[in-house]
N, C-alpha and C positions, 0 to 999 in steps of 0.2 A: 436449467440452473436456477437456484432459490436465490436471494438473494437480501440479507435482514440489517437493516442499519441503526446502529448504538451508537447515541450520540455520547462522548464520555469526557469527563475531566473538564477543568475551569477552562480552557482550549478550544472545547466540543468538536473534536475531533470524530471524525467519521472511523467508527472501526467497525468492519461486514465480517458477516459471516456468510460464507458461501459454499453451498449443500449440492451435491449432484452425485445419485444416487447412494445416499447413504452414508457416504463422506461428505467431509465438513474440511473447510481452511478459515481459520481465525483469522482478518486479516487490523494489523496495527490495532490493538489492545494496550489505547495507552490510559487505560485507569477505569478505577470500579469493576474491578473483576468478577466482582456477585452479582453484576447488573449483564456482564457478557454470560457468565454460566446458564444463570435461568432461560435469559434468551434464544441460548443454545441448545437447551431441554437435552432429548437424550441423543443427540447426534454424536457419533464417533467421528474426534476431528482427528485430519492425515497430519496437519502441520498449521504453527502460528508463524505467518507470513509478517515480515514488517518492509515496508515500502522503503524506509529510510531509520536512519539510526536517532532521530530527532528524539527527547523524552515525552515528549507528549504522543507520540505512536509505540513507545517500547515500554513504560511501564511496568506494565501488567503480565506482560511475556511470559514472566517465569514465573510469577505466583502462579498464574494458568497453566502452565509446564507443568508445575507440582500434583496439581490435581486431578487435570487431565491427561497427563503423561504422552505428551506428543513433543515431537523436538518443535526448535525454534529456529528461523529460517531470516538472513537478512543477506544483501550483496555484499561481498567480499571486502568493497572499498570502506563499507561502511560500518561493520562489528567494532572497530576500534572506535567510533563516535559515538555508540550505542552503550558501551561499557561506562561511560561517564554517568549514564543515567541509572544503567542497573547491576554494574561491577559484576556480571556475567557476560562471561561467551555463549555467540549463536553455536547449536549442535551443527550447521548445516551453511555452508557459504556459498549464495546463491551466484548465476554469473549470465551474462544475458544468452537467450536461446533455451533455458532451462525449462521444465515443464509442472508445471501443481494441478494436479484436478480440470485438464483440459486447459489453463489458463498459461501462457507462454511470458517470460520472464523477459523485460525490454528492459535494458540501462538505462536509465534517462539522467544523467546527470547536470548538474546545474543547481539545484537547491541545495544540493548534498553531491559528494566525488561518488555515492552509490544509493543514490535514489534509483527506485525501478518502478515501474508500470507492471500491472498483469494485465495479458490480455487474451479475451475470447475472440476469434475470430471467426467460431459456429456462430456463436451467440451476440456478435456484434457490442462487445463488451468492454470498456479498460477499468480496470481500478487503477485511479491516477497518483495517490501519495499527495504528496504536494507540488509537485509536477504541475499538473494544471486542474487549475478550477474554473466556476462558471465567471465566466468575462475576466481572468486572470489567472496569474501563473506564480510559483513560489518565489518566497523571497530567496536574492542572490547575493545578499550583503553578509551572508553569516560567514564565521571562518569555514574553509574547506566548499564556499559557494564559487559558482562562476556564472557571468551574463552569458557567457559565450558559449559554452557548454549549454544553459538551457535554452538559447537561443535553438542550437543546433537540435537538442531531444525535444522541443517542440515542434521543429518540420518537420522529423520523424514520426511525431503523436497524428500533427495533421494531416498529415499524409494518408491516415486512415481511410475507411468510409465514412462518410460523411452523417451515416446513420447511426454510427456508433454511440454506444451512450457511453458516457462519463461519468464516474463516482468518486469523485475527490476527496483527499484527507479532510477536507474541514467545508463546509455549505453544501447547497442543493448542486443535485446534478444536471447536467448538460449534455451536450450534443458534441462528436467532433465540430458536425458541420455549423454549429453556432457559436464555437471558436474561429473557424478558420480565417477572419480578417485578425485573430489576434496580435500575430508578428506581420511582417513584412518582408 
């Protein structure tokens, strides 16, 4: 699995692109969509993933729809929070267990009522959203957050192998295992 990170928007948001064999998943494309295309060269992407409906991961979505012509993908809970930002519906409403490009569909709610993880489990992989980052986890104060919800999708994430690496919506990536004192 390839794996290309663009840093985008006043935000600098993490948005991947992730290649394996010839397909491509755009993942949270929240802005400067001519800085995602180039980067992408000429990969045929399957689907633009958004982890959560936040605007700073969904921006971009449909401008990149337009041109690339691939639907756009978010959890079910979450298209109605995503619409504030781009007055469009996802083609595609994701739900956990789902599957993209080898990468399996985990709910993690708590930042968002449909924030998701994808994860590799060949490739010992999550892209985390805002879920969790390195030495921290999303914020739970926004409307439609819960402590207790990310509470709980965080013993779910750790629970991983500890080898796993992490690629969080926004800074450098991590380890499960150098999260795992994060909760209690």
């Amino acid at each position: 699995m390839q794996i290309k990170t663009i840093k985008v928007g006043g935000l600098q948001t993490n948005c991947y692109l992730v290649a394996e064999n010839q397909e491509a998943l755009i993942i949270d494309p929240g802005a400067e969509s001519e800085k995602i295309l180039k980067a992408l060269g000429d990969q045929k992407v399957k689907a633009i993933v958004l982890t959560h409906g936040h605007y700073d991961h969904v921006t971009e979505a449909f401008t990149l729809k337009e041109k690339i012509n691939c639907p756009v993908m978010v959890h079910e809970k979450d298209e109605s929070l995503m619409t504030y930002s781009t007055q469009t519906r996802a083609d595609k409403l994701l739900k956990d267990g789902d599957q993209l490009l080898g990468l399996k569909v985990f709910h993690t709610p708590g930042h968002s009522g449909g924030s998701i993880c994808l994860y590799s489990e060949k490739e010992k992989i999550l892209f985390s959203g805002d879920t969790l980052f390195a030495g921290d986890y999303g914020r739970c104060d926004l409307p439609g957050s819960s402590q207790r919800e990310m509470e709980n999708s965080l013993k779910r994430l750790l629970a991983l192998p500890p080898e796993t690496k992490v690629y969080p919506g926004h800074g450098q990536p991590t380890t499960i295992g150098d999260e795992k004192n994060l909760i209690e």
